[in-house]
DRENLO-881108 format. One line per 2 residues: for each residue x, y, z of N, C-alpha, C, O. Coordinates in Angstrom, 3 decimals, m for minus. Layout:
% residues N
X,Y,Z,X,Y,Z,X,Y,Z,X,Y,Z | ... $
% end
This chain:
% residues 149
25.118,m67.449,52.051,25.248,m66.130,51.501,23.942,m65.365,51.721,22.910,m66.009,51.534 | 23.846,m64.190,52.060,22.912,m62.897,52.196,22.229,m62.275,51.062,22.890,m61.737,50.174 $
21.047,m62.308,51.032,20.759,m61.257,49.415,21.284,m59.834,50.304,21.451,m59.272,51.387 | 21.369,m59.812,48.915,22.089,m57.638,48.619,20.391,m57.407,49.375,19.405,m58.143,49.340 $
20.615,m56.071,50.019,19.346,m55.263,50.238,19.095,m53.938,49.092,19.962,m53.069,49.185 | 18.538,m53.808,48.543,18.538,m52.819,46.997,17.270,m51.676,47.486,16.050,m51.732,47.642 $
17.961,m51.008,47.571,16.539,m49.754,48.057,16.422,m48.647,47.014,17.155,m48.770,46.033 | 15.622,m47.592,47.067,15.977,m46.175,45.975,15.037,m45.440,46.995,14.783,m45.948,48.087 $
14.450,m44.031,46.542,14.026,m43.338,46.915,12.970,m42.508,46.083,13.198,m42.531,44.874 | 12.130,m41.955,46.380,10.643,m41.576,45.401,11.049,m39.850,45.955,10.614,m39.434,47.029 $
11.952,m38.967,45.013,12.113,m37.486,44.580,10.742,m36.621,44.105,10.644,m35.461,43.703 | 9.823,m37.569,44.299,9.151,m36.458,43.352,8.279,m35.603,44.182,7.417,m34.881,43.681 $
8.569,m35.708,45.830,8.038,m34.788,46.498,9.453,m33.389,46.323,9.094,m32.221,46.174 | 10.230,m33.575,46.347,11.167,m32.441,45.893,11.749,m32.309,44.458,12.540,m33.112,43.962 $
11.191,m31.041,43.769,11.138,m31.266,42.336,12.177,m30.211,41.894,12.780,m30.126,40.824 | 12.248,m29.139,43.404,13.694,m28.288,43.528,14.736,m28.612,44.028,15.586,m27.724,43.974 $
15.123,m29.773,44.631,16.198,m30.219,45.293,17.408,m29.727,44.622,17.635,m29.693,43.413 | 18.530,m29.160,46.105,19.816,m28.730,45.276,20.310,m30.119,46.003,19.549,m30.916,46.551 $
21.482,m30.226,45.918,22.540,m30.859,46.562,23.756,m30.256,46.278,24.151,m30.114,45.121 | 24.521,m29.808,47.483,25.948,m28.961,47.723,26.998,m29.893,48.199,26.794,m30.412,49.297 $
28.206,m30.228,47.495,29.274,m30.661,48.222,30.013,m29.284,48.103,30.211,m28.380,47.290 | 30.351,m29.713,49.594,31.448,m28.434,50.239,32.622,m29.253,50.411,32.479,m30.471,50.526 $
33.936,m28.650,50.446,35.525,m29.521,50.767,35.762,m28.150,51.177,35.443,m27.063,50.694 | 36.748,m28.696,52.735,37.577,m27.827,53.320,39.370,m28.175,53.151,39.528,m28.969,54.078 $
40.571,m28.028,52.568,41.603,m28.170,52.898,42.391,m27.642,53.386,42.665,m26.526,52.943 | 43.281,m28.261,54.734,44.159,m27.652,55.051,45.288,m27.633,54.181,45.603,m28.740,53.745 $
46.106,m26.487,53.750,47.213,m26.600,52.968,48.505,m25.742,53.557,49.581,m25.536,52.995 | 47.950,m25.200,55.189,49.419,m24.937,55.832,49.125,m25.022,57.016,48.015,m24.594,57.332 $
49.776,m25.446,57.798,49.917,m25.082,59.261,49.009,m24.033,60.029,48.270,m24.489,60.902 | 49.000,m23.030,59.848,47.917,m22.133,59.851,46.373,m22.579,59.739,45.434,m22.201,60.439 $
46.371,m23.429,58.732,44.755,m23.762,57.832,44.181,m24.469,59.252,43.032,m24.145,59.553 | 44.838,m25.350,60.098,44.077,m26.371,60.955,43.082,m25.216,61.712,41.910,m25.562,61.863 $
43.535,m23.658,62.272,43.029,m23.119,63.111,41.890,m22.394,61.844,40.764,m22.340,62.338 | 41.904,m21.961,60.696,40.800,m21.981,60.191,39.642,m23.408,60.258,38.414,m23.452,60.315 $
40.301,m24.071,60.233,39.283,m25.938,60.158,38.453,m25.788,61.122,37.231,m25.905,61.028 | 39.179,m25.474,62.267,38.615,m25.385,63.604,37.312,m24.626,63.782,36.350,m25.117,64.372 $
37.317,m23.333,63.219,36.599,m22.279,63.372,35.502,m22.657,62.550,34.345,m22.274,62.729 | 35.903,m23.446,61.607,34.651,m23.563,60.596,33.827,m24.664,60.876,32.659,m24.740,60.495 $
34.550,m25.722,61.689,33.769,m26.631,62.698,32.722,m26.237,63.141,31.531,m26.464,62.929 | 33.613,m25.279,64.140,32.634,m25.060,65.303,31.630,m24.299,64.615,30.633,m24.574,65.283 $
31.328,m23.674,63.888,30.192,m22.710,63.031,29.266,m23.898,62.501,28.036,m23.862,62.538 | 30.055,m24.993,61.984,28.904,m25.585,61.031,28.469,m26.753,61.948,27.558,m27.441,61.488 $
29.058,m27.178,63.426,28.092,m27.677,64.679,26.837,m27.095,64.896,25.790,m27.730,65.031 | 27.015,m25.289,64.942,26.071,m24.666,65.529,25.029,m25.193,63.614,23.856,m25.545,63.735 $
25.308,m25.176,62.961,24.066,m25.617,61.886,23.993,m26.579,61.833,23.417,m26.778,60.763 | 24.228,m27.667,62.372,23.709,m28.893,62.406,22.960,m29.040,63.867,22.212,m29.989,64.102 $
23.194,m28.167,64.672,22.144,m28.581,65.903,20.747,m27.461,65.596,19.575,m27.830,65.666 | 21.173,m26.109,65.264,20.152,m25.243,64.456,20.051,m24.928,63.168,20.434,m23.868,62.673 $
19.094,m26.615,62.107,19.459,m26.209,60.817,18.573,m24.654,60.320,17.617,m24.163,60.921 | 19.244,m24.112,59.048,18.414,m23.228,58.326,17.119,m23.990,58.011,16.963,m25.206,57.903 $
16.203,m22.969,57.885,14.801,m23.088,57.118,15.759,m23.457,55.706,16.739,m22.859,55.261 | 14.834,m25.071,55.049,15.254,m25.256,53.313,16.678,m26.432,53.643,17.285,m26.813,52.642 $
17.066,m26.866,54.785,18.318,m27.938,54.993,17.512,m28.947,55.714,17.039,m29.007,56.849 | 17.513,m29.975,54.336,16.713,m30.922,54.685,17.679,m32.231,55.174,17.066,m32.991,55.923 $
19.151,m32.650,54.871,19.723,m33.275,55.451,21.266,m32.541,55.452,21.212,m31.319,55.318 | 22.522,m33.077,55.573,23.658,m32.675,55.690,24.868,m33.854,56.232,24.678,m34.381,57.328 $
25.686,m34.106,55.693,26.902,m35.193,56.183,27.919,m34.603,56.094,28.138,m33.729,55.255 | 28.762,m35.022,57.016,30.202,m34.833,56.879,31.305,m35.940,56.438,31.520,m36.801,57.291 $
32.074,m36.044,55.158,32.709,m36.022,54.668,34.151,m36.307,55.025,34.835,m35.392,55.483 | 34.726,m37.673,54.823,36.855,m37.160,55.094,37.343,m37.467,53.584,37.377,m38.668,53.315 $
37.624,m36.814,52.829,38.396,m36.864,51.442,39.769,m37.629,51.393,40.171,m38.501,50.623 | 40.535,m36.822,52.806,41.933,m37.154,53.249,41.899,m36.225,54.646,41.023,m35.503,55.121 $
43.180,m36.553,55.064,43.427,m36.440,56.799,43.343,m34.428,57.124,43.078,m33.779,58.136 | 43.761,m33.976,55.527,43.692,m32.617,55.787,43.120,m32.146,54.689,43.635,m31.338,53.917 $
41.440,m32.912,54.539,41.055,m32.257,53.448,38.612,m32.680,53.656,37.889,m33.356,52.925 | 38.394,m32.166,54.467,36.890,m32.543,54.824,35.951,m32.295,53.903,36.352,m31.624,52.953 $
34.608,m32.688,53.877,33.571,m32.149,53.382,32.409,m32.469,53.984,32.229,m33.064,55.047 | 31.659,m32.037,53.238,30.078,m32.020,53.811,28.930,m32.183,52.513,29.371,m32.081,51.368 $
28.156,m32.316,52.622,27.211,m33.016,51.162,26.025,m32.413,51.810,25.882,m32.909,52.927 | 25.209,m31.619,51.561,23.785,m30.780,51.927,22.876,m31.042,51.035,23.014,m31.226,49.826 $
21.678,m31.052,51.860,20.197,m31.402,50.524,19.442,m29.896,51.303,19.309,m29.424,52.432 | 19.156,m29.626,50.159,18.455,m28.187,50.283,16.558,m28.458,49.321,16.409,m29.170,48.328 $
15.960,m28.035,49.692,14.396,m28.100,49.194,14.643,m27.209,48.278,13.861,m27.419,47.350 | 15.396,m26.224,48.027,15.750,m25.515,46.953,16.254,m24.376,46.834,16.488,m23.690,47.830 $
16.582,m23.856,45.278,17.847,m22.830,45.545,17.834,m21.706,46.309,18.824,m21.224,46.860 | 16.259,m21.103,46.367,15.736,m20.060,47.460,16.366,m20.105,48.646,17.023,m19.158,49.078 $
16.181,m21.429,49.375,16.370,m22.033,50.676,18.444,m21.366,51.001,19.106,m20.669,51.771 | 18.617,m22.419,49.501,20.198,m22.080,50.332,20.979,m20.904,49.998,22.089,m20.711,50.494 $
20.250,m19.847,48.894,20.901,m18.425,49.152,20.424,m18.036,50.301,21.425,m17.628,50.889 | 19.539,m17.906,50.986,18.803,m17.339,51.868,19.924,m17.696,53.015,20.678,m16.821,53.442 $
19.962,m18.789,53.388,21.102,m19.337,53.796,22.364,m18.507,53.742,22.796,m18.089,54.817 | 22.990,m18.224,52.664,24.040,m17.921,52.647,24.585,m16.614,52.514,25.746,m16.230,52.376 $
22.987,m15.734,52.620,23.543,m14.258,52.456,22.769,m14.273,54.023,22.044,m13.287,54.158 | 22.783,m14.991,54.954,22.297,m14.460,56.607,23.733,m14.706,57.249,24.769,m15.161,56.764 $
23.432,m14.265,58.441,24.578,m14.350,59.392,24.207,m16.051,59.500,23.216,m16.562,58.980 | 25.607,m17.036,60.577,26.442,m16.548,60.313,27.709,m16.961,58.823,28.894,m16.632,58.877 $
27.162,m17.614,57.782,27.452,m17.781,56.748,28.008,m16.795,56.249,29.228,m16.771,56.091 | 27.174,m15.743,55.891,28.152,m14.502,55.072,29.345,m13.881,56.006,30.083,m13.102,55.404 $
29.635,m14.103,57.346,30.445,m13.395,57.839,31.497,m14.560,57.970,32.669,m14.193,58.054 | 31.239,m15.925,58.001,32.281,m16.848,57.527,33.059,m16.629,55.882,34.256,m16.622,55.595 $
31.714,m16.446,54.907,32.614,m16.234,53.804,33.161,m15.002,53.505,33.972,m14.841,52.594 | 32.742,m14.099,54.251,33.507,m12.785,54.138,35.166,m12.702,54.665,36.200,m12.196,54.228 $
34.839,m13.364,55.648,36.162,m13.766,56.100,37.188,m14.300,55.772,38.328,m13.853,55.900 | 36.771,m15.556,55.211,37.808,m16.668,54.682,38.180,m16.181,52.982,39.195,m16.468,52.347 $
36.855,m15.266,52.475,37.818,m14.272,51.212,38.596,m13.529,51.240,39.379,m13.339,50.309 | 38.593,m12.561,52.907,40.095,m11.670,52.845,40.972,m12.517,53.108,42.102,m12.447,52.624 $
40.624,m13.375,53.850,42.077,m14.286,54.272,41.933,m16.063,54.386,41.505,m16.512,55.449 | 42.177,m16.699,53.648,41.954,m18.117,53.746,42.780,m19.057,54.638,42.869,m20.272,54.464 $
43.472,m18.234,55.777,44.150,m19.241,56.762,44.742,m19.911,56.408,44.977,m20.830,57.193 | 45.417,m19.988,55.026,46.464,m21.407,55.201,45.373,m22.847,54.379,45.811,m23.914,53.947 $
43.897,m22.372,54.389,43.179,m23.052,53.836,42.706,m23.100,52.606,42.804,m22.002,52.059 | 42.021,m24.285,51.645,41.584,m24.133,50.535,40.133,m24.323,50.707,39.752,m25.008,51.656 $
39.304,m23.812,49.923,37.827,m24.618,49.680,37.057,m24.111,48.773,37.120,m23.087,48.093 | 36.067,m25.264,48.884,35.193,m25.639,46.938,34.159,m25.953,47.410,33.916,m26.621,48.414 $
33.376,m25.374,46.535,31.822,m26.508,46.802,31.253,m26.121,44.976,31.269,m25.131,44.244 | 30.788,m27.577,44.873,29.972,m27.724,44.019,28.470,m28.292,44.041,28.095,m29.165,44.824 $
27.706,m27.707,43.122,26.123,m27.295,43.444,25.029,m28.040,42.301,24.719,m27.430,41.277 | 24.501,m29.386,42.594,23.558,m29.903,41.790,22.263,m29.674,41.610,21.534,m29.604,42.599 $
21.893,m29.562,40.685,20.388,m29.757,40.487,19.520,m29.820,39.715,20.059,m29.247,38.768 | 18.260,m30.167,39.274,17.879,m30.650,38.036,18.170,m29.125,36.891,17.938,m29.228,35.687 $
18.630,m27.953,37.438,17.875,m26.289,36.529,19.518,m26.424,36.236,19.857,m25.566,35.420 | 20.574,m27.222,36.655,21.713,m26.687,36.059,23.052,m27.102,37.806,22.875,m27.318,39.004 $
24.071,m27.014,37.009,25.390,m27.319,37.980,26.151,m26.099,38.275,26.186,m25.107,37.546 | 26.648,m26.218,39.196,28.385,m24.797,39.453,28.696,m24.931,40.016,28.027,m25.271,40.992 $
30.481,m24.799,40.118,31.004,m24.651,41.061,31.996,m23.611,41.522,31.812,m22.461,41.124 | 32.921,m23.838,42.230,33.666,m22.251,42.994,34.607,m23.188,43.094,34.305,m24.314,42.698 $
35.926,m22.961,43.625,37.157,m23.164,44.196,38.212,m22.140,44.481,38.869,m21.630,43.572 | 38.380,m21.827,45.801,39.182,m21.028,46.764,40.405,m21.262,47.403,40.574,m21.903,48.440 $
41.235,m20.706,46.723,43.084,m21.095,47.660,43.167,m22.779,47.403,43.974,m23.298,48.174 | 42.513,m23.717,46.499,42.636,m24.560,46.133,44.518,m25.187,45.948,45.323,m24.297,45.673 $
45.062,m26.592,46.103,46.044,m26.123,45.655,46.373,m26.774,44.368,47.393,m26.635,43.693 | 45.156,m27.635,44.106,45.323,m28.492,43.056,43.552,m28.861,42.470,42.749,m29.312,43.287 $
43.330,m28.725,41.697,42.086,m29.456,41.197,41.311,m30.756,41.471,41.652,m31.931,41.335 | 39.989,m30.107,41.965,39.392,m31.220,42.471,37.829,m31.068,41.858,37.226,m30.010,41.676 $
37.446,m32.165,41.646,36.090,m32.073,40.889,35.598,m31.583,39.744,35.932,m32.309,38.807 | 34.916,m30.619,39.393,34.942,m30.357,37.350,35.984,m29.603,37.100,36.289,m29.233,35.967 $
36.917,m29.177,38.661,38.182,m28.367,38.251,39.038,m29.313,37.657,40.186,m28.941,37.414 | 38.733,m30.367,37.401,39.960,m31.771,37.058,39.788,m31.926,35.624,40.537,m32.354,34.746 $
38.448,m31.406,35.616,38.418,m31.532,33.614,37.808,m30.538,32.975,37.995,m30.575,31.759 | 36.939,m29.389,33.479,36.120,m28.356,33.012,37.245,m27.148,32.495,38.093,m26.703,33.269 $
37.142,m26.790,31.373,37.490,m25.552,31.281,37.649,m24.198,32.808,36.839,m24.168,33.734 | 38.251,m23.721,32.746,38.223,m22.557,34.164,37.150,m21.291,33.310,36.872,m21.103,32.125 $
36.832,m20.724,34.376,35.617,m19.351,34.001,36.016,m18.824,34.980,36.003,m19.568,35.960 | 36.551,m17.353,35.232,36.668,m16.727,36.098,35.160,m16.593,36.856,34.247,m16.410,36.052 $
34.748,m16.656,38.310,34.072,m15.936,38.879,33.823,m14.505,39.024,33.811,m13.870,40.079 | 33.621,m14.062,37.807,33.382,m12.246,37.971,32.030,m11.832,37.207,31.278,m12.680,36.727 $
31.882,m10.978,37.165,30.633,m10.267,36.406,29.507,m10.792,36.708,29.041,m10.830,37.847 | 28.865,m11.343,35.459,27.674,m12.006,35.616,27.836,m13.359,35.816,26.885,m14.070,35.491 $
29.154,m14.058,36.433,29.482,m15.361,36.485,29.680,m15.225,38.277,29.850,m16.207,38.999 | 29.619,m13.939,38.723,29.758,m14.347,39.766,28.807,m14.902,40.903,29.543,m15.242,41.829 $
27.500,m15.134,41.222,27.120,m15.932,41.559,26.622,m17.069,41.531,26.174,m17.346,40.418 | 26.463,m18.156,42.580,26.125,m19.384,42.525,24.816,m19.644,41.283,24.987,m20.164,40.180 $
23.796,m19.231,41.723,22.589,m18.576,40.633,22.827,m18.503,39.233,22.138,m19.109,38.412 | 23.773,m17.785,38.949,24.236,m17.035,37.779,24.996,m18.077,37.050,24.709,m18.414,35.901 $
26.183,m18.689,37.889,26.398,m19.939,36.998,25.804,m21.273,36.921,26.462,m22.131,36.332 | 24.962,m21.509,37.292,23.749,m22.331,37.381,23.098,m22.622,36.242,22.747,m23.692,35.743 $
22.959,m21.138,35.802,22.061,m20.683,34.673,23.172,m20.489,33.241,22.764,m20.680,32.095 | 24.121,m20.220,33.450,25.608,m19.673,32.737,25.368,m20.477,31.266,25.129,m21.643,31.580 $
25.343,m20.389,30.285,25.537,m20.653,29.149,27.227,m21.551,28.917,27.591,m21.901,27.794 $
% end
């Protein structure tokens, strides 16, 4: 028999670390050609990461349902991120129209948690036991519910 190999890791050079799980689902026929598109976008960020994306994996949940798990140096890093091209013109997009697709990401870190869920068709993650909060007002950004009371 083999000893177990037992490792950990020393955080305390990142004292802002986020960590993002993202899930993509297909939930029609349609959704695969959104999947596609969002592929090919998040290739081009894994061969050119953002400034603040310190690692990134991809994820299979189920056969029509992906994700991705991101380490960010901190929350600066990944708004910055997400209000540049081409991120905001992906999520601008997939809010007028979600292709047939669903998606969620939820957002860790030591200042606080949040998450989102989009064209979802069923609950997944604190949507499985958290109370719902509409995303509006002062709940509507990532930031904002982070901080959210």
């Amino acid at each position: 028999m083999q000893a177990v190999t037992r490792r950990s890791v020393d955080l305390s050079a990142y004292p802002n670390l986020v960590v993002v799980i993202l899930g993509f689902r297909v939930r029609r026929l349609r959704g695969i050609g959104a999947l596609l598109r969002i592929g090919k976008g998040l290739r081009q960020v894994d061969s050119t990461p953002p400034d603040g994306l310190l690692s990134s994996e991809q994820l299979l949940f189920a056969l029509n349902h992906i994700g991705i798990r991101q380490y960010w140096r901190d929350l600066e890093s990944l708004e910055a991120f997400t209000r540049s091209e081409p991120h905001s013109r992906w999520w601008r997009d997939f809010l007028r129209d979600s292709g047939g697709a669903g998606f969620w990401h939820e957002t860790y870190s030591r200042h606080g948690m949040e998450a989102v869920y989009i064209d979802m068709p069923e609950p997944v993650g604190f949507d499985r036991f958290a109370p719902e909060r509409k995303p509006v007002g002062p709940f509507m950004s990532a930031r904002q519910r982070m901080t959210a009371d």
